[in-house]
C-alpha positions in Angstrom: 0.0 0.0 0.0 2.8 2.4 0.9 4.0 1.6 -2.6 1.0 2.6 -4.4 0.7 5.7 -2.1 4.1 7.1 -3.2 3.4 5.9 -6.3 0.3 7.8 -6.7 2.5 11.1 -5.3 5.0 10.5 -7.8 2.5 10.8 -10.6 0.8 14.0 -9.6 4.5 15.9 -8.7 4.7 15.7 -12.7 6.7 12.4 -13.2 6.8 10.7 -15.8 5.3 7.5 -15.9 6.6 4.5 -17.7 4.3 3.6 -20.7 2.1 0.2 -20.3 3.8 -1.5 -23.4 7.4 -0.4 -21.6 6.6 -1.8 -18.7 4.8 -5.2 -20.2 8.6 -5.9 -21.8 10.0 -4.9 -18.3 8.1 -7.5 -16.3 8.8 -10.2 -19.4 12.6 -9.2 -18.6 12.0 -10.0 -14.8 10.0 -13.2 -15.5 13.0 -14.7 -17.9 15.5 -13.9 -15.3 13.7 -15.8 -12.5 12.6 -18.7 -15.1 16.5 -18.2 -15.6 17.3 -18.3 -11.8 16.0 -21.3 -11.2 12.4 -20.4 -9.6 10.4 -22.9 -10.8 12.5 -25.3 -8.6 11.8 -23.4 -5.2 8.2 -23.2 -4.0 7.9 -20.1 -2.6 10.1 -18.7 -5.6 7.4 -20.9 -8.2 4.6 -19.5 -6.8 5.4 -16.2 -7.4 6.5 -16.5 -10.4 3.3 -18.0 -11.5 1.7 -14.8 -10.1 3.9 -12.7 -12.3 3.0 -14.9 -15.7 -0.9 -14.5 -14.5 -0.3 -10.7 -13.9 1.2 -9.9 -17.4 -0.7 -12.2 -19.1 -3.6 -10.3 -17.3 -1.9 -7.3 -18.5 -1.5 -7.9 -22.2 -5.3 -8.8 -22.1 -6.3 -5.3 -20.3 -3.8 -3.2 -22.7 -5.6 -5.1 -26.2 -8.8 -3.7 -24.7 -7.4 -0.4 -24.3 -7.5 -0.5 -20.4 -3.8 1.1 -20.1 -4.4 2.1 -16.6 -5.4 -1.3 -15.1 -2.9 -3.1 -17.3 -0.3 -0.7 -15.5 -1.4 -1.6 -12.3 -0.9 -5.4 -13.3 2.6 -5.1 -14.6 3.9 -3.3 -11.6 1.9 -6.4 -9.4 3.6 -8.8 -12.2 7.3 -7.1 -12.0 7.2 -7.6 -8.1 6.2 -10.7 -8.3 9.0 -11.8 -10.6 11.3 -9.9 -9.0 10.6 -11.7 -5.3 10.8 -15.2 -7.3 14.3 -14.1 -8.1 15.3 -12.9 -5.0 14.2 -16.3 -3.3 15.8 -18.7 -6.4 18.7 -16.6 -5.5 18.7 -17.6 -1.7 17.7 -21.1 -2.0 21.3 -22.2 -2.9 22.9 -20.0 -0.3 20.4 -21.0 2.4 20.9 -24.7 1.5 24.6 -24.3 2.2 24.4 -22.8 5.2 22.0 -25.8 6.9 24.9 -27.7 5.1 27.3 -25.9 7.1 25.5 -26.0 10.4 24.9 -29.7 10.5 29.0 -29.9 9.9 29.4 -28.1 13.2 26.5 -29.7 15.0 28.4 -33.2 14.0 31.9 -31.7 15.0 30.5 -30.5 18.2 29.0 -33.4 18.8 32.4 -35.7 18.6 34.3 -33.5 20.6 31.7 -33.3 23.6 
C-alpha cells in the first residue's frame, strides 16, 4: 500500500510514468530472469512467479482492450512478483549451504563433547 501511495504522489509531482507496453517488456525481462534463476524449482520462488505470468498475461489482455491504466497496475503487481521469485531462487542455494554448514558443526560439536 505504501508503494502505491508514493506511487500515486510520484504521478501527480509531474513524473513521468513508464508507458504500459514499456513496462509489459520490463516484467517479461524480470519473469526470464527468475525462469533463468532457477524459480520454478523453489516453492515459494514458483509461486510467485506463477503470479507474475498471471499478472502480465492479465496485463496484455487489459492493454488489447485499451485499459492502459489497469494493465499498469498489473505489470507493476507482475514485476514484483518476478522480482521476489528471483530474490528467493537466489537464496535457495545459499540457504541450502548454510543448513549444510550447520549440521557440519553440530556433527563436529557433537564428537568432541
Amino acid at each position: 500500500m505504501g508503494a502505491g501511495l508514493l506511487l500515486g504522489l510520484a504521478g501527480c509531482a509531474g513524473v513521468q510514468q513508464v508507458p504500459p507496453t514499456e513496462q509489459l517488456v520490463d516484467s517479461q525481462v524480470s519473469i526470464r530472469q527468475a525462469e533463468e534463476a532457477g524459480a520454478e524449482t523453489v516453492p515459494d520462488a514458483a509461486q510467485h512467479l506463477q503470479w507474475a505470468r498471471e499478472q502480465a498475461s492479465e496485463a496484455r489482455r487489459l492493454l488489447e482492450h485499451n485499459e492502459r491504466d489497469k494493465a499498469a497496475l498489473f505489470l507493476k503487481r507482475a514485476a514484483a512478483d518476478a522480482e521476489l521469485a528471483l530474490a528467493l531462487a537466489r537464496e535457495a542455494p545459499a540457504r541450502a549451504e548454510a543448513d549444510r554448514l550447520l549440521q557440519q558443526v553440530q556433527q563436529l560439536q557433537g564428537t568432541v563433547q
